[in-house]
C-alpha positions as CSV (number, residue, x, y, z in Angstrom):
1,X,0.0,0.0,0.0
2,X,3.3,2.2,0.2
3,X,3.0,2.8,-3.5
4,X,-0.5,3.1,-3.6
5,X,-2.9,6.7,-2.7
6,X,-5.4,3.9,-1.6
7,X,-5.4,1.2,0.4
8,X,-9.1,0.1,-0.1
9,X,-12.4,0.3,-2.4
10,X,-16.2,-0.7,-1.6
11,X,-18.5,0.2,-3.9
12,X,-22.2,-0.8,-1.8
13,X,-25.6,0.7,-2.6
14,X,-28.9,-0.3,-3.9
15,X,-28.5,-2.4,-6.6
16,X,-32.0,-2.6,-8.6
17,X,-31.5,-0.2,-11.9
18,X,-27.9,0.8,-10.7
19,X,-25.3,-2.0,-12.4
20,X,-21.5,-1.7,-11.5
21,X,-21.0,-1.2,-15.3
22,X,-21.0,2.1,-15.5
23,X,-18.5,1.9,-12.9
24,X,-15.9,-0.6,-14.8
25,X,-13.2,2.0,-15.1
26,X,-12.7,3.5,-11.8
27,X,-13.4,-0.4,-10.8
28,X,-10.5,-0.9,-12.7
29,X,-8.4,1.5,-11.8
30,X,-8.6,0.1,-8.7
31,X,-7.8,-3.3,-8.9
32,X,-5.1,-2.1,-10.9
33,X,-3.7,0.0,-7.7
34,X,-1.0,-2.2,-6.0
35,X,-1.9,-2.9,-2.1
36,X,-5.3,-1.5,-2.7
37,X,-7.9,-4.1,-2.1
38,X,-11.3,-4.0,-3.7
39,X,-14.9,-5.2,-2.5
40,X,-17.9,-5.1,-4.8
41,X,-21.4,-5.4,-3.2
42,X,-23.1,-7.9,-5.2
43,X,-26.3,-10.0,-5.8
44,X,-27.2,-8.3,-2.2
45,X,-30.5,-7.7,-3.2
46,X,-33.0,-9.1,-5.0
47,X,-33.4,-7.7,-9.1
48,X,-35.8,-8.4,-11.3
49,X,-35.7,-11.3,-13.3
50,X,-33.8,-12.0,-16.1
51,X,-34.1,-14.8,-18.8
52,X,-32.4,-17.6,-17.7
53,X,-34.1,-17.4,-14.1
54,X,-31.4,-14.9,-12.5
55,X,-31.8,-11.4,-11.5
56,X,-30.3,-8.2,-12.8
57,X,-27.9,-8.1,-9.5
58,X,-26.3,-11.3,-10.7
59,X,-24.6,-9.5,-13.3
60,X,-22.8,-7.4,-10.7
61,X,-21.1,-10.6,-9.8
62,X,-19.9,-11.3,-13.2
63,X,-18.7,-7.4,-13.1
64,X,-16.7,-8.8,-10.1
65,X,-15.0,-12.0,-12.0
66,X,-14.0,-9.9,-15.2
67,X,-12.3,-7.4,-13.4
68,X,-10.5,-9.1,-10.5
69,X,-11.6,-7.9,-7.9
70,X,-11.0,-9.1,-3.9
71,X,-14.4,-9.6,-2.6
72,X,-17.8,-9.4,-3.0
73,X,-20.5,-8.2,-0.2
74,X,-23.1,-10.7,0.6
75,X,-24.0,-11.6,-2.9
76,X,-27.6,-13.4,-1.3
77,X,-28.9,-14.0,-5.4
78,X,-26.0,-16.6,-5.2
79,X,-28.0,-19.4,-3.2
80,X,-28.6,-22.0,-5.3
81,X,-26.0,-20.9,-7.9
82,X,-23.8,-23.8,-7.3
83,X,-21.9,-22.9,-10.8
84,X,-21.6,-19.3,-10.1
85,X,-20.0,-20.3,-6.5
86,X,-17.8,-22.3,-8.2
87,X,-16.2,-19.9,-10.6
88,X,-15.8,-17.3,-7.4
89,X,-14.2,-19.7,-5.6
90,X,-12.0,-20.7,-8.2
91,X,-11.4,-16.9,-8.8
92,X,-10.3,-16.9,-5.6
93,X,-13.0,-14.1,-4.5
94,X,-13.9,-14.1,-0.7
95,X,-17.7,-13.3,-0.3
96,X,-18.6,-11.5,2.9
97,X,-21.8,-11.9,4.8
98,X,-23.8,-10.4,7.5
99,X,-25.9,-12.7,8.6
100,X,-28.1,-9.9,10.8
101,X,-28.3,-7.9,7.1
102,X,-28.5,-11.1,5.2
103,X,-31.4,-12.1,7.2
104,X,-33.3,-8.5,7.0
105,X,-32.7,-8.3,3.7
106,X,-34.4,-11.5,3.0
107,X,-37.1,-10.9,5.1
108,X,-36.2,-13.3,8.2
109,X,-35.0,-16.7,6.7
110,X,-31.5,-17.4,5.2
């Protein structure tokens, strides 16, 4: 982090209608930043659905694999993803979770 202005970035917000695409270059910027770690919230909340039987906040988490980043927060919309689990973990991507938010944000049942 010596050679880096930043040592961290989180971007977190809700994510119906607002995709971390328009965000890719500052994202990458980032990543790009030696010591600076970099956390994506994604598939935290519920989108609407998409063809395929996802939701729009999934594609936050492929935002997340193309770009490299560190972690992604909560990332609920992967339950019962076991392919999209896989290809984080093989990424090496640590998902965080609250499980007091977790639990809010789906209404009481994880």
């Amino acid at each position: 982090a010596a050679d880096s202005a930043a040592v961290g970035f989180d971007v977190a917000g809700f994510e119906p209608g607002f995709g971390l695409e328009p965000m890719r270059e500052a994202i990458s910027a980032a990543v790009a930043s030696p010591g600076c770690g970099v956390t994506l919230h994604a598939a935290e909340w519920p989108g609407a659905a998409t063809e395929g039987g996802g939701c729009e906040t999934l594609a936050n988490v492929e935002v997340a694999l193309s770009l490299g980043v560190d972690r992604v927060g909560h990332a609920l919309q992967l339950r019962g993803r076991p392919e999209l689990q896989a290809r984080l973990r093989a990424a090496g991507v640590h998902v965080e979770c609250n499980p007091f938010g977790n639990t809010r944000l789906l209404g009481g049942a994880l």
